[in-house]
SENUMAR-340988 format. One line per 5 residues: their letters; for each residue x, y, z of C-alpha. Coordinates in Angstrom, 2 decimals. Layout:
% SENUMAR-340988
A) X:Y:Z | ...
END
This chain:
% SENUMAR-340988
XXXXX) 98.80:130.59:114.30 | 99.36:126.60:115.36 | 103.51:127.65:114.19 | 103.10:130.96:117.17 | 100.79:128.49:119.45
XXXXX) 104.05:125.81:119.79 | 106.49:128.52:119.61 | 104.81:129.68:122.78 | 104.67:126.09:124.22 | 108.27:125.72:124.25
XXXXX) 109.37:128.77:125.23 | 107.32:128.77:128.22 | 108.75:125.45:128.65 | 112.39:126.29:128.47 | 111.44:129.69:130.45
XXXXX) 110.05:127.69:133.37 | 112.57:125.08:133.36 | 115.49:127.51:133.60 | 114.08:128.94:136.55 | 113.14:126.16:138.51
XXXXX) 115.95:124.96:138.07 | 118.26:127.45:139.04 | 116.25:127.23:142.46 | 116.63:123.45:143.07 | 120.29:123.96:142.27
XXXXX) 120.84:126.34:144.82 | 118.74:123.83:147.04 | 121.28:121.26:146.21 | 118.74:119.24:144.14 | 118.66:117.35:141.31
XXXXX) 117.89:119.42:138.23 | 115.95:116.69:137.05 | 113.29:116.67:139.63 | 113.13:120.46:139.24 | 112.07:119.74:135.65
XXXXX) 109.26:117.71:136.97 | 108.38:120.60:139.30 | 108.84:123.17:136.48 | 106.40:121.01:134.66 | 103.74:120.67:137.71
XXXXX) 103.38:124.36:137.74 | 102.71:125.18:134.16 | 100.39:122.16:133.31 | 97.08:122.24:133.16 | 95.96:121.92:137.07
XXXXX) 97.87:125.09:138.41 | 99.58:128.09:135.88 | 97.63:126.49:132.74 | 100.40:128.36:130.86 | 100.80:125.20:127.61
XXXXX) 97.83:125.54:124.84 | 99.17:122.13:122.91 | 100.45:119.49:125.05 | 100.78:117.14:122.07 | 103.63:118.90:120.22
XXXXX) 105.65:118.77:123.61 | 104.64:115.17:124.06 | 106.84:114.41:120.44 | 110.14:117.00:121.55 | 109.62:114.92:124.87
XXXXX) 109.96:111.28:123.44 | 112.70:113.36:121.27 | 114.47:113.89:124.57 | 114.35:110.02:125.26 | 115.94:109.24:122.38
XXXXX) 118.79:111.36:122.90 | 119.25:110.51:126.73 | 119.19:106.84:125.47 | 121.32:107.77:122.45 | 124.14:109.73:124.65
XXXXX) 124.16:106.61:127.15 | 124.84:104.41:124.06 | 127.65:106.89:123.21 | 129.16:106.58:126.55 | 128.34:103.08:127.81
XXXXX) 130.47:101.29:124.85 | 130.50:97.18:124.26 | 133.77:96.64:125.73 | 132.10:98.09:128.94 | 128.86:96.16:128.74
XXXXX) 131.08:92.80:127.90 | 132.34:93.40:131.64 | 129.67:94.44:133.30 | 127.06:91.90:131.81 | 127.62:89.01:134.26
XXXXX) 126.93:91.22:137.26 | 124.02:92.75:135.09 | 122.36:89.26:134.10 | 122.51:88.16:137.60 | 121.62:91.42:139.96
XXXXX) 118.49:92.53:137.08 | 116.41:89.16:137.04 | 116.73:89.06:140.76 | 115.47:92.71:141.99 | 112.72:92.05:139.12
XXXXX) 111.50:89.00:140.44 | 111.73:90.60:143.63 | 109.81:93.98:143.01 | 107.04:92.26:141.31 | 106.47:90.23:144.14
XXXXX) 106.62:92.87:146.97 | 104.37:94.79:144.16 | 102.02:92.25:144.02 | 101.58:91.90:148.04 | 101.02:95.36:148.91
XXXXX) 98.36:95.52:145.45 | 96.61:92.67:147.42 | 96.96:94.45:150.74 | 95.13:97.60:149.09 | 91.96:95.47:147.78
XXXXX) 93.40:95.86:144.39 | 92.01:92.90:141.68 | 95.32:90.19:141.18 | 95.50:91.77:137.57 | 96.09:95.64:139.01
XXXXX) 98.54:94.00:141.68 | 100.48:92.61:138.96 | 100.39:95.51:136.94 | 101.61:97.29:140.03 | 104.49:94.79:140.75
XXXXX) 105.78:95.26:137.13 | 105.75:99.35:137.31 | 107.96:99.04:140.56 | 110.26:96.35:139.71 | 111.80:98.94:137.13
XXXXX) 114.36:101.38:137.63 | 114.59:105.04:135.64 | 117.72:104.88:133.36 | 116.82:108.65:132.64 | 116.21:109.54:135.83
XXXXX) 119.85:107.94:137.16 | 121.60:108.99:134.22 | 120.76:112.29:134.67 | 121.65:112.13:138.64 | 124.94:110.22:138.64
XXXXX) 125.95:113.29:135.64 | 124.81:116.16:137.74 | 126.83:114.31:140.80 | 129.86:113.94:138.45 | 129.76:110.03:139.74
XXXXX) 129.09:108.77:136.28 | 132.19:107.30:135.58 | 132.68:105.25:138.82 | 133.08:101.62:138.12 | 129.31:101.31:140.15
XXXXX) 127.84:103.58:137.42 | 129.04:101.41:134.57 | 127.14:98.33:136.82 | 124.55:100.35:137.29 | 123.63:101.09:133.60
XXXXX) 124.50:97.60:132.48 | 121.83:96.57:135.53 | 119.94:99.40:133.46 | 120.00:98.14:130.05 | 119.22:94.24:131.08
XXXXX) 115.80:95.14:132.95 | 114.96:97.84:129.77 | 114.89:94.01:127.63 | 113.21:92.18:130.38 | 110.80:95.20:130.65
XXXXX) 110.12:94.64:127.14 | 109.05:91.12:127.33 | 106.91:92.18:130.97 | 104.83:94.03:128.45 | 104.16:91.38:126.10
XXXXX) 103.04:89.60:129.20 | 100.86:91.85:130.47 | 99.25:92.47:127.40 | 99.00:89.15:127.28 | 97.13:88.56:130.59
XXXXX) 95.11:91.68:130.79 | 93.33:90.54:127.05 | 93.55:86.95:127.49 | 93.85:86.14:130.88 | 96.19:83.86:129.87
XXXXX) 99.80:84.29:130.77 | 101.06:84.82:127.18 | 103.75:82.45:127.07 | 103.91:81.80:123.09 | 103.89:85.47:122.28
XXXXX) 106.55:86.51:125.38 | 109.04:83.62:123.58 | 108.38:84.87:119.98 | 108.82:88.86:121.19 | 111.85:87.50:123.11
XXXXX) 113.16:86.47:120.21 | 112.54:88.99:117.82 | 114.18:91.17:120.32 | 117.57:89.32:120.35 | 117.73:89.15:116.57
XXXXX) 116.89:93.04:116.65 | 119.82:93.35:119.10 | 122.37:91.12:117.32 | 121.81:92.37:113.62 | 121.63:96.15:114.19
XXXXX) 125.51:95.30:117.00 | 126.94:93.25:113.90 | 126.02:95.40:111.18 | 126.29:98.64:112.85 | 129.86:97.70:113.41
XXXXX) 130.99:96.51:110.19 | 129.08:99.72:108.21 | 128.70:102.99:111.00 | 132.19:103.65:111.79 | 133.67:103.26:108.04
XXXXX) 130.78:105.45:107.41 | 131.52:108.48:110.09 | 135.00:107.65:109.53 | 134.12:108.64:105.64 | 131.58:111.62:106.24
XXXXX) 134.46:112.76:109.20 | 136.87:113.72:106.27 | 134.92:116.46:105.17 | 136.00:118.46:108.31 | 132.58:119.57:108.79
XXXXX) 131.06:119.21:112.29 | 127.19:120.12:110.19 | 127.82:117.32:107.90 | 128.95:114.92:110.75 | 126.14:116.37:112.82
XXXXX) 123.55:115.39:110.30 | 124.59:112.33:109.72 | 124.86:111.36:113.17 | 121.15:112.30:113.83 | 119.90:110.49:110.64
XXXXX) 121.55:107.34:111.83 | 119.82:107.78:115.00 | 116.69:108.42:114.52 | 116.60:105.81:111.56 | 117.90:102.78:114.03
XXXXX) 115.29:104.00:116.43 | 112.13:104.15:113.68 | 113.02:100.86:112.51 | 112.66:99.96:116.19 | 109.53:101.44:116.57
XXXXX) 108.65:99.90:113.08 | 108.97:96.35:115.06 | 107.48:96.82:118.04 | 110.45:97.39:119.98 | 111.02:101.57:121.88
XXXXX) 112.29:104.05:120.50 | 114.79:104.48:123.11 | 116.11:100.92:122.73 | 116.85:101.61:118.81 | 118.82:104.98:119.97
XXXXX) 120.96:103.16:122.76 | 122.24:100.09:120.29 | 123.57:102.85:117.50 | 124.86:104.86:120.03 | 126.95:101.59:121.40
XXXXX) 128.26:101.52:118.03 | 128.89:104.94:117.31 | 130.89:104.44:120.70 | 133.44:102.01:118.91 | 134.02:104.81:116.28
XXXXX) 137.06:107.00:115.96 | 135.25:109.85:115.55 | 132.88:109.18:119.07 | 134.54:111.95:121.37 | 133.57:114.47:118.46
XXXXX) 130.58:112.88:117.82 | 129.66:113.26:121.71 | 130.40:116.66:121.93 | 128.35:117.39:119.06 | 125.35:116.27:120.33
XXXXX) 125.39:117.48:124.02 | 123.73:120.25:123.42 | 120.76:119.09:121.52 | 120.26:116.22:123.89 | 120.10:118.85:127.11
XXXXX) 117.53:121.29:125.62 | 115.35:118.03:124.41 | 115.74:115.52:127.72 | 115.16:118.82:129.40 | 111.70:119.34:127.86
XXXXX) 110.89:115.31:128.27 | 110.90:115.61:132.14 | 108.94:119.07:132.04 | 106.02:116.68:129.67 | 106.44:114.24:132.79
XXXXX) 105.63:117.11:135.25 | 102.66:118.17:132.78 | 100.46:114.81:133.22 | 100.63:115.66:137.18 | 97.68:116.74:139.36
XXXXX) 98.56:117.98:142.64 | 94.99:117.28:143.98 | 95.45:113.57:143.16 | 98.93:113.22:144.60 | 97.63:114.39:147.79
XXXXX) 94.64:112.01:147.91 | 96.84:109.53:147.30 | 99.57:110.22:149.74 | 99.36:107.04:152.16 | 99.97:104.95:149.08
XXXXX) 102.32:106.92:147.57 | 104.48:107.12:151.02 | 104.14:103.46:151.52 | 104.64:102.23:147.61 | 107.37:104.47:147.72
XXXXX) 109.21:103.08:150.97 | 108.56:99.60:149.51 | 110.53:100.69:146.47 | 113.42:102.18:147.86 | 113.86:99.35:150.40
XXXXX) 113.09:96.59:148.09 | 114.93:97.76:145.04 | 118.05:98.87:147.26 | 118.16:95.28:148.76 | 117.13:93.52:145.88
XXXXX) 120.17:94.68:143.54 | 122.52:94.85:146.49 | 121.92:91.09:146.82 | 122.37:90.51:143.03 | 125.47:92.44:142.92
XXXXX) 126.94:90.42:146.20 | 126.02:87.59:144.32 | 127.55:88.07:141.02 | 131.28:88.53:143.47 | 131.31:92.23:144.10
XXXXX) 132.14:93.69:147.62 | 129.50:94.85:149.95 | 130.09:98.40:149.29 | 130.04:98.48:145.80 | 127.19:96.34:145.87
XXXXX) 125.54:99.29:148.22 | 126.17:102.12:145.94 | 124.31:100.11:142.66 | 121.28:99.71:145.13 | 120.95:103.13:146.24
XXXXX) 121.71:104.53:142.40 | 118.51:102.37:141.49 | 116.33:103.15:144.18 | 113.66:105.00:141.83 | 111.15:104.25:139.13
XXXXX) 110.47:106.37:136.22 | 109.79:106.43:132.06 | 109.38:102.32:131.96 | 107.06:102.67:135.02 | 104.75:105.47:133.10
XXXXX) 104.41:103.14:130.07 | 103.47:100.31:131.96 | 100.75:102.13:133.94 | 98.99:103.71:130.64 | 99.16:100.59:129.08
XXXXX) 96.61:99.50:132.08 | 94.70:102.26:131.84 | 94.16:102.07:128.42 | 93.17:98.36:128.53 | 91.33:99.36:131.07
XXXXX) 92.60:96.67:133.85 | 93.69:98.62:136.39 | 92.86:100.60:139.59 | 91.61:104.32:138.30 | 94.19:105.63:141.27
XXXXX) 97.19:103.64:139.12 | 98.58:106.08:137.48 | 98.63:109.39:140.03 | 100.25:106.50:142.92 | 103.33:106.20:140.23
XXXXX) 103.64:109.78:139.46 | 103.88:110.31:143.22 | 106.14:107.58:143.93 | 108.12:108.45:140.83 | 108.59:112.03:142.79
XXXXX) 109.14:110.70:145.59 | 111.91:108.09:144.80 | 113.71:110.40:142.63 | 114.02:113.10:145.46 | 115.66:110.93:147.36
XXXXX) 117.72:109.00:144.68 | 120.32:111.25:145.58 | 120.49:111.19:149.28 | 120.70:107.59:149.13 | 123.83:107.66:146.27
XXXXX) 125.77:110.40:148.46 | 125.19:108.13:152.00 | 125.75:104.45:150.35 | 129.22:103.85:151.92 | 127.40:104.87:155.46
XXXXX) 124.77:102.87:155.44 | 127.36:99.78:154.40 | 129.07:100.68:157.14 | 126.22:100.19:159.73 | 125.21:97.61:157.91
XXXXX) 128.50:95.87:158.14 | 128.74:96.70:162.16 | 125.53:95.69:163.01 | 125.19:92.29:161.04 | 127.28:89.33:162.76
XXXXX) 130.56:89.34:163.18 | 131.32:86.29:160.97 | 129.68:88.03:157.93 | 131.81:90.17:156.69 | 134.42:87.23:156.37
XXXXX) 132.14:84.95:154.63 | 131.04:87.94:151.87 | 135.05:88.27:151.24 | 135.88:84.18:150.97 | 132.86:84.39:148.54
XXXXX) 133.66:86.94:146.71 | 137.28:85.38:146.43 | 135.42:82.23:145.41 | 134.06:84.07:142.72 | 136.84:84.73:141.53
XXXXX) 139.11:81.92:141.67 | 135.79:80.40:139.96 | 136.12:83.11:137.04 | 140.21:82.16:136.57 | 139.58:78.37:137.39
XXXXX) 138.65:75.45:135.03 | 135.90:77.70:133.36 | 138.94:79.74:132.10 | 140.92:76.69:130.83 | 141.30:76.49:127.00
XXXXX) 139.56:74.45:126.09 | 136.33:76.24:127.88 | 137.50:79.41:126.42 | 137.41:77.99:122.50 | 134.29:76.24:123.29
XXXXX) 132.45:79.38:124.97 | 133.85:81.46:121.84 | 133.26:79.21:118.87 | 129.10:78.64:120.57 | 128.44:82.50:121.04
XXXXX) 129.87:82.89:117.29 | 127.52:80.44:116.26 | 124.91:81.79:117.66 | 125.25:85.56:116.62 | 125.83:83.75:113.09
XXXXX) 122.05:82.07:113.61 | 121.05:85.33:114.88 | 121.98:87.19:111.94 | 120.51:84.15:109.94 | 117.29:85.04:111.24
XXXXX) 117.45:88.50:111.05 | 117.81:88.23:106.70 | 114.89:85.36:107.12 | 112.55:87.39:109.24 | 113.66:90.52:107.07
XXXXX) 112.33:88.70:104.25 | 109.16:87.33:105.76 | 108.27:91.40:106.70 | 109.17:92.74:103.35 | 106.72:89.81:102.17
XXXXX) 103.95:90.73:104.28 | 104.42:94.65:103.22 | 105.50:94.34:100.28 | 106.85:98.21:99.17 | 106.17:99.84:95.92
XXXXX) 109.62:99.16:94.68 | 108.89:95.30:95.39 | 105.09:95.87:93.92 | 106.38:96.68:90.67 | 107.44:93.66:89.54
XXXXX) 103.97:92.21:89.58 | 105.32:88.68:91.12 | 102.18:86.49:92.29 | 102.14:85.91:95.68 | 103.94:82.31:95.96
XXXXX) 107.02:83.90:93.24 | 107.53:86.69:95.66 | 107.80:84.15:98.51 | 109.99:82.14:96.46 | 112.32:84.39:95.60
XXXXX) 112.97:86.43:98.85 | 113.59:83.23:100.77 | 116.29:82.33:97.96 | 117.78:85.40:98.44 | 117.82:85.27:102.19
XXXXX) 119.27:81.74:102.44 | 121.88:82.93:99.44 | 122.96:86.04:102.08 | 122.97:83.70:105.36 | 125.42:81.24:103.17
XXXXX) 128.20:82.59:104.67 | 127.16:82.44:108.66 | 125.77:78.89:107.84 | 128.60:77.62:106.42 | 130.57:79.23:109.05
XXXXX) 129.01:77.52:111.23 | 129.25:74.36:109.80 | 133.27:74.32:110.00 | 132.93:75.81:113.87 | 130.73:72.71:114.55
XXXXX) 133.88:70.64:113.10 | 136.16:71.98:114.98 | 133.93:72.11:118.22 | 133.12:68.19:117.91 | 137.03:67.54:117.89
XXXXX) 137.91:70.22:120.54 | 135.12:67.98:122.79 | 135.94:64.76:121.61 | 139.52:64.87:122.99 | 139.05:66.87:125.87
XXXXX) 135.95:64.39:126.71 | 137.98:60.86:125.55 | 141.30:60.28:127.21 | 143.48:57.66:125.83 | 144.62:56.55:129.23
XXXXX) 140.91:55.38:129.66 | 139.68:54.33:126.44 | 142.99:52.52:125.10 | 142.68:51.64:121.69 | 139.17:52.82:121.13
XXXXX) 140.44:56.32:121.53 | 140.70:57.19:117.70 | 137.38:55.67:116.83 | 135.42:57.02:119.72 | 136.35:60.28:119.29
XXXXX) 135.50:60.62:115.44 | 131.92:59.15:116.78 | 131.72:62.00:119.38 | 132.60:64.51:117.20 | 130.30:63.37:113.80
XXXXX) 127.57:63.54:116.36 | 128.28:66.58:117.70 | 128.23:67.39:113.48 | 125.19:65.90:112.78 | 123.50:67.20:115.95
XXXXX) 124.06:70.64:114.81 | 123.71:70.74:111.09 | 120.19:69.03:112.12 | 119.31:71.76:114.57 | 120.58:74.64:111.80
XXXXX) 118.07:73.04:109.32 | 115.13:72.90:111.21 | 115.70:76.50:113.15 | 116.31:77.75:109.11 | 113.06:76.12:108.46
XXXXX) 110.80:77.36:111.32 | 112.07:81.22:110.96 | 110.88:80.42:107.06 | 107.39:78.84:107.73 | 105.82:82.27:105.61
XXXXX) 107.68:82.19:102.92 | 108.95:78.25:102.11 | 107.57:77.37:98.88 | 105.36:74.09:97.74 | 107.75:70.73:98.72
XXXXX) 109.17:70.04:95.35 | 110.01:73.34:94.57 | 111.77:73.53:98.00 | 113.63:70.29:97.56 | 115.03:71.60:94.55
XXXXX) 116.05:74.93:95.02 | 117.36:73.38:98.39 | 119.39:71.23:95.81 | 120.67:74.03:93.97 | 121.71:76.06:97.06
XXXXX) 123.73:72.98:98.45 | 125.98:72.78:95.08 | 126.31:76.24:95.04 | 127.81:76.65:98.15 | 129.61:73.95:97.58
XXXXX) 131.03:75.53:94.18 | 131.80:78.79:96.08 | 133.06:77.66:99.46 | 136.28:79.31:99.07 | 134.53:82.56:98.37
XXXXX) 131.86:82.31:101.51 | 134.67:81.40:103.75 | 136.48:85.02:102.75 | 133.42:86.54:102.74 | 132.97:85.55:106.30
XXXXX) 136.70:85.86:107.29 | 136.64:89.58:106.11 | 133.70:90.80:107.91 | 135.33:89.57:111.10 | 138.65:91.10:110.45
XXXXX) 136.77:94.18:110.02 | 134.94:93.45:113.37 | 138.41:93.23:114.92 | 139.85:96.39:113.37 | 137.03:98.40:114.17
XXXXX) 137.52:97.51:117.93 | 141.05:97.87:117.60 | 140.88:101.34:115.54 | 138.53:102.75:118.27 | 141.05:101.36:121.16
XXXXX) 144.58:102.59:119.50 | 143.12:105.63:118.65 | 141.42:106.26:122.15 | 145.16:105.08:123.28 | 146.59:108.16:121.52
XXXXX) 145.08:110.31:122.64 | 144.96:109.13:126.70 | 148.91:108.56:126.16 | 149.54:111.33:123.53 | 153.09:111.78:122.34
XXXXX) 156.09:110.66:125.17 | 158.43:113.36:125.36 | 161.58:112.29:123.38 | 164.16:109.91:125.14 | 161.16:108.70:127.57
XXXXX) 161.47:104.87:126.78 | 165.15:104.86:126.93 | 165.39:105.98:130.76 | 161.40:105.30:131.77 | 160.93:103.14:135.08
XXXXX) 157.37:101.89:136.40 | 155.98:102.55:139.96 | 152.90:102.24:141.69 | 151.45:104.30:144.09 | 148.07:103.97:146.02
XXXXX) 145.60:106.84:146.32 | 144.64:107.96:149.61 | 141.29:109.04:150.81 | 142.51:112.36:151.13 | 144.43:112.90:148.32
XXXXX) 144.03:115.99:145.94 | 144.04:113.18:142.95 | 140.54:111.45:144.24 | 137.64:112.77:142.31 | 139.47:114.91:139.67
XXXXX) 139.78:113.48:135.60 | 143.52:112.93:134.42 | 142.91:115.49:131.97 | 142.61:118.02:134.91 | 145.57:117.09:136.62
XXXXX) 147.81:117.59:134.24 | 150.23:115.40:135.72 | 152.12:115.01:132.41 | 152.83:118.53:131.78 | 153.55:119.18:135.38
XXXXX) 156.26:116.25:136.01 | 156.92:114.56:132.73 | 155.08:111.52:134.21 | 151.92:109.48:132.80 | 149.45:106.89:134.07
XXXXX) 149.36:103.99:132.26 | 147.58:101.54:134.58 | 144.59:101.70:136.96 | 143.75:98.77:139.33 | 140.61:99.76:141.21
XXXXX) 138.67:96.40:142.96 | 138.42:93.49:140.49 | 138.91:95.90:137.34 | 142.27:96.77:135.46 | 142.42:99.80:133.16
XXXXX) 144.92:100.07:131.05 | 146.18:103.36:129.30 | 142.98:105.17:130.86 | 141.84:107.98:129.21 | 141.96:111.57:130.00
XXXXX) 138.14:111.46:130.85 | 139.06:108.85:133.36 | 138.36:109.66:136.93 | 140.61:108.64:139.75 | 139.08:107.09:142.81
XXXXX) 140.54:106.44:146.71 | 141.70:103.47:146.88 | 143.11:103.56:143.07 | 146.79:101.61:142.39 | 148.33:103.73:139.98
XXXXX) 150.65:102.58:138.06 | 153.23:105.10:136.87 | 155.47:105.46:133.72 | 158.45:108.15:133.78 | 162.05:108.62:135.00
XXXXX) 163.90:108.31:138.14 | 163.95:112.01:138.89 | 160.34:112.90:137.24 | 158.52:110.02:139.47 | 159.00:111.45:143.00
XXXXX) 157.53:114.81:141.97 | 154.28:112.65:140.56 | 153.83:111.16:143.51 | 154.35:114.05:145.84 | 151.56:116.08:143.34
XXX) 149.40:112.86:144.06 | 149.80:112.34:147.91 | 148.29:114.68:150.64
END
């Protein structure tokens, strides 16, 4: 009977979500608020229609994992890498912002300072669901603001993380937390950097492998296992499920096979993010939302204004235009999943305001209802914006913005920046995978599996010999390491000691500078190897000596290490390249014989009201049509080159156009009004 009772459940669920939202459609609504709706009316306060919320509950978190997962799939690292200054700089701001304004208005309600903060944190939070889901139904989501937008997204998911660890922090303790928010901060970038690294060097060999089959079941299952493994093993450390999902997904992205892969899943992740928002719509009371509408209206005004200005500012200031900056504030003008956590973890600490949670739901409505409205009128507002601020303004936004810029291609760009910048963030994914074997050590210690049991090891061998074999696995990062510290003490020493200033001294103040810079480093290695191994190091002598014996082996095998390490980043490199040839195939596809021989370049820019703006390059078939292809996109600060067919062309696109003398005026008549 419990198999009939859930088969019930869902259908009901899928029943009432079909309808609804066929209706908001038609209403010109986003589907994703009709799911709440859907949900509303079924739950227990109206319809009572669902016997067993709990089994919906799991296919709901099962719909967050695939959301986050399809995002991931999407959103790939070459993407993030450009949009991650604008994200670092516009997500810390809006936070600090929105937990502020949160804070005030909990204080303005009589709220206790630890429910004000608690109310701060839900707001400052945008839903990545919630504006996934829009900017797809909109077809927006592959405007250059969307990829800002979920980069904005996926920086204030991590800072949400470590707001948690806070709050927990304060509402046990009263303390601010500030130990445990460093040590879950760092678990959290060793998490991120060891499942990027090795993800890369073992996912796409293995889809690549399981791909040759032919068999979309077998790729299908594999696919899934992958994901929900990376996302229990992120559950397994404290981290969400959803931010285990969206890392393999990012690397499944840099995978031949990720267009196949994508379609694959689409379907799945539809009927299970549709069932998470109906489980969102279940935990509403109308009776409660309508107590609580004064709040509600005025959290929810606070939000939109505050969150809309907040990453506006944050995207000025990282050098984007005005408008752009507009449209990412108005696409995260809403709170949602993040914002639900936060507020049960209050109640169930029992910190908070008993009205909490209903205020959120309601202002979660409320913000996502008019997400959209504020998306379709951002270049409007701009506008009045821009016409009612004064008139020196807009001038002093552009000569910053070009300031920006020049700053980006300046001195910070020289070469010598641009080894140093490279050879630190290598040695410091190399520390980060260093800690990742040493902490995966310390937690196979502390659980120590059946397969580990076995052996019968008392409690100091076991230590012993895991944190051999973890410093016998990080060998190769150390020593890499090692040689980039070399070469980054002489790359400083003679950009930092000119002959023209130091004479004769020259030789012998560089080779100071740089055995410092040596010694500095290999110092800090030892002790950071040391700390991450405080639960496993051994008794002294016994450490001294294996230490010993680790030294002249790596000495004794250097040659080997440094291959070992050389051939894991060539197969870094040819997994990005793989991904970006093959990607480049099929955007480009076969040139029709004889086209290189007679092909010229032009460039044409698209007009507001061209038939072009808005439509993929798949659909226009320009190719077929006139024998020419698009090989370049310039749109703002970005440069795309051999876009895809899934690329969308925007107003205000330069085009740059491959074909031959009498094929290119027919393109550009089929692209003009």
């Amino acid at each position: 009977m419990h198999e009939v009772s859930f088969l019930q459940d869902l259908a009901v669920v899928m029943i009432a979500a079909g309808i609804v939202t066929l209706l908001f459609q038609r209403l010109k609504q986003p589907v994703v608020l009709g799911y709440i709706v859907a949900g509303i009316l079924i739950g227990p306060h109206l319809l009572k229609l669902i016997k067993g919320q709990d089994a919906i509950k799991s296919l709901a978190e099962l719909g967050m994992v695939f959301l986050m997962f399809s995002l991931g799939l999407e959103f790939n690292l070459r993407k993030l890498r450009r949009v991650a200054a604008t994200a670092l700089v516009a997500a810390p701001l809006a936070i600090l912002l929105m937990v502020f304004a949160g804070y005030q208005v909990g204080q303005l309600m009589g709220w206790t300072p630890v429910s004000s903060l608690f109310l701060g944190a839900i707001i400052s939070i945008a839903s990545t669901s919630v504006i996934v889901k829009v900017l797809r139904e909109m077809k927006r989501d592959r405007e250059p603001f969307a990829g800002l937008i979920y980069g904005i997204l996926i920086v204030e998911d991590l800072l949400g993380v470590v707001m948690i660890v806070l709050l927990t922090g304060i509402a046990s303790t009263g303390d601010l937390g500030v130990q445990p928010m460093l040590v879950s901060t760092g678990k959290l970038l060793v998490f991120l950097v060891s499942v990027l690294v090795v993800g890369l060097l073992v996912v796409p060999r293995l889809l690549n492998f399981v791909a040759r089959f032919e068999s979309n079941e077998r790729l299908l299952v594999a696919v899934l296992g992958l994901c929900f493994g990376t996302a229990l093993v992120a559950a397994k450390l404290g981290f969400s499920v959803a931010l285990g999902a969206f890392l393999v997904g990012a690397v499944m992205a840099e995978s031949a096979q990720s267009r196949r892969i994508e379609s694959l899943v689409e379907p799945v992740r539809d009927l299970f993010t549709a069932v998470f928002f109906v489980a969102i719509g279940l935990l509403v009371d109308p009776a409660l939302l309508w107590q609580h509408i004064v709040p509600i209206a005025g959290i929810s005004l606070v939000v939109m204004i505050g969150q809309i200005a907040g990453n506006t500012f944050g995207t000025v200031a990282a050098g984007h235009d005005f408008r752009t900056a507009m449209r990412v504030g108005t696409g995260l003008s809403q709170i949602g999943e993040f914002s639900f956590v936060i507020a049960t973890l209050g109640l169930t600490m029992d910190v908070t305001n008993s009205s909490l949670y209903p205020i959120v739901v309601g202002v979660a409505l409320v913000t996502t209802l008019f997400t959209p409205l504020w998306i379709r009128n951002a270049d409007r507002l701009a506008n009045s914006l821009l016409r009612a601020a004064p008139g020196p303004l807009a001038g002093y936004l552009t000569l910053y913005k070009d300031w920006v810029e020049r700053f980006k291609g300046g001195q910070w760009n020289s070469l010598a920046w641009k080894l140093s910048r490279k050879w630190l963030l290598q040695m410091a994914v190399n520390m980060a995978l260093v800690s990742g074997v040493i902490l995966g050590a310390a937690y196979l210690a502390r659980l120590e599996p059946a397969w580990l049991a076995k052996w019968n090891l008392t409690s100091d061998t076991l230590h012993t010999a895991l944190w051999v074999a973890a410093l016998v696995l990080s060998l190769p990062m150390l020593i890499a390491n090692l040689r980039k510290l070399q070469a980054l003490g002489m790359l400083i020493s003679e950009a930092s000691i000119r002959s023209d200033s130091a004479g004769q001294r020259t030789q012998a103040l560089r080779a100071v500078v740089a055995n410092v810079i040596l010694l500095a480093g290999t110092t800090g290695m030892i002790l950071c190897v040391l700390l991450l191994s405080s639960a496993l190091l051994p008794p002294l002598g016994v450490m001294l000596a294996l230490a010993v014996v680790l030294v002249v082996v790596a000495w004794l095998q250097w040659r080997f290490l440094v291959r070992v390490y050389a051939r894991a980043q060539i197969a870094l490199k040819e997994t990005f390249e793989t991904n970006k040839l093959g990607q480049a195939g099929v955007e480009t596809g076969d040139l029709p014989a004889g086209l290189l021989e007679a092909a010229h370049l032009d460039s044409l820019r698209l007009a507001k009201d061209s038939p072009a703006a808005g439509q993929r390059i798949g659909e226009l078939e320009l190719r077929t049509n006139t024998g020419v292809s698009i090989v370049g996109i310039e749109r703002d600060s970005e440069r795309i080159v051999n876009p895809g067919p899934e690329e969308t062309l925007h107003e205000g696109d330069l085009l740059l156009l491959l074909g031959q003398d009498d094929q290119l005026p027919k393109a550009k008549a089929e692209l003009t009004p």
